[in-house]
N, C-alpha and C positions, 0 to 999 in steps of 0.2 A: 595422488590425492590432492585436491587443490582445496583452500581453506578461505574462505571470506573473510574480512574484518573489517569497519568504519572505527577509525580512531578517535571521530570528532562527531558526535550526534547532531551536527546542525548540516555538516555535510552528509548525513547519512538519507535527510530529508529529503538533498536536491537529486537520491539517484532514486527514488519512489515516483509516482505516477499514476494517476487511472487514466483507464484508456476502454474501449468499445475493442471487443474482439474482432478481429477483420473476417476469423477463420473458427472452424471448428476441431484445429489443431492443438490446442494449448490443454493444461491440465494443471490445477491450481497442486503448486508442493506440498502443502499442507494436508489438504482434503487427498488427494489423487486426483479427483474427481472430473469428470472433462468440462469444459469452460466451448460454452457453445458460440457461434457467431451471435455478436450483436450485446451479446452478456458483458458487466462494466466487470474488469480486472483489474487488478492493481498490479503493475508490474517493476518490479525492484532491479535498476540494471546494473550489473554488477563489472565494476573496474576500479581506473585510479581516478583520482577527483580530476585531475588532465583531462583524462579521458571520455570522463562525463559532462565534463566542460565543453570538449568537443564536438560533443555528443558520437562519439567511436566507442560506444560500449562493446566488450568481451563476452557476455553471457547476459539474459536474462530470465528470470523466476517470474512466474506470475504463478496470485492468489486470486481467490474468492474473496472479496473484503468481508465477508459474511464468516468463512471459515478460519478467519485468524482475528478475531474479534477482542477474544484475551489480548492479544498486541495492541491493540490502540489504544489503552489504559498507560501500558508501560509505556509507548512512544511517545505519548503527550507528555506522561512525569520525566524522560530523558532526556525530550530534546524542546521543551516551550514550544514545539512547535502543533498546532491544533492541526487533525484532518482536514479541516475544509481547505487550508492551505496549501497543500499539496495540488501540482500540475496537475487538473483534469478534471479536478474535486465538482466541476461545475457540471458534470455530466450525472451526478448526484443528484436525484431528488430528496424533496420534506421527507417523506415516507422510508426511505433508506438511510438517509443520518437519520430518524427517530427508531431505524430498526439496528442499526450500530449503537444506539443509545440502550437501549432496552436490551440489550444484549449482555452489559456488564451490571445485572443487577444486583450484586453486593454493591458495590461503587460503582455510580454512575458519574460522567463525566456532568459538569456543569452545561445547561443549552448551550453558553456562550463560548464553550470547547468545541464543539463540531461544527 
């Protein structure tokens, strides 16, 4: 059984990612759900900060950013760091950060976080 951990939440940021599916191999862990070609993923790659330095990642997880929606609440209060910040964030349209907005309607994040 192998076990993940980020010791440091600002490095936790630089192993996240959106990306355009190439394939319609992938399946969000979250959801199950299958992740079609062309659909935006967020993908988490999982190794040592070395390693992601290198970019010689060990494993990666892809999500639906739609299906782990609760998580973007928590990752912004953990690590300062806002979504649109993240590698890839610019393949994001208006319409998808106001649909991750409206998504944590007990608390929403401020505009000026996504």
């Amino acid at each position: 059984q192998q076990v993940t951990a980020w010791q440091k939440a600002a490095h936790f940021s630089k192993a996240l990612r959106f990306e355009t599916a190439p394939d319609n191999r992938s399946k969000c862990k979250a959801s199950k759900e299958k992740i079609t070609k062309g659909e935006i993923r967020l993908c988490a790659r999982v190794g040592t900060f070395a390693q992601l330095e290198a970019n010689d990642e060990i494993n990666k997880m892809f999500y639906n950013p739609m299906a782990i929606r609760p998580f973007w609440k928590a990752f912004h209060e953990a690590t300062g760091v806002h979504p649109s910040s993240i590698e890839g964030a610019e393949l994001l349209d208006e319409a998808y950060h106001k649909a991750l907005l409206d998504a944590n309607e007990d608390e929403r994040y401020e505009e000026a976080d996504c």
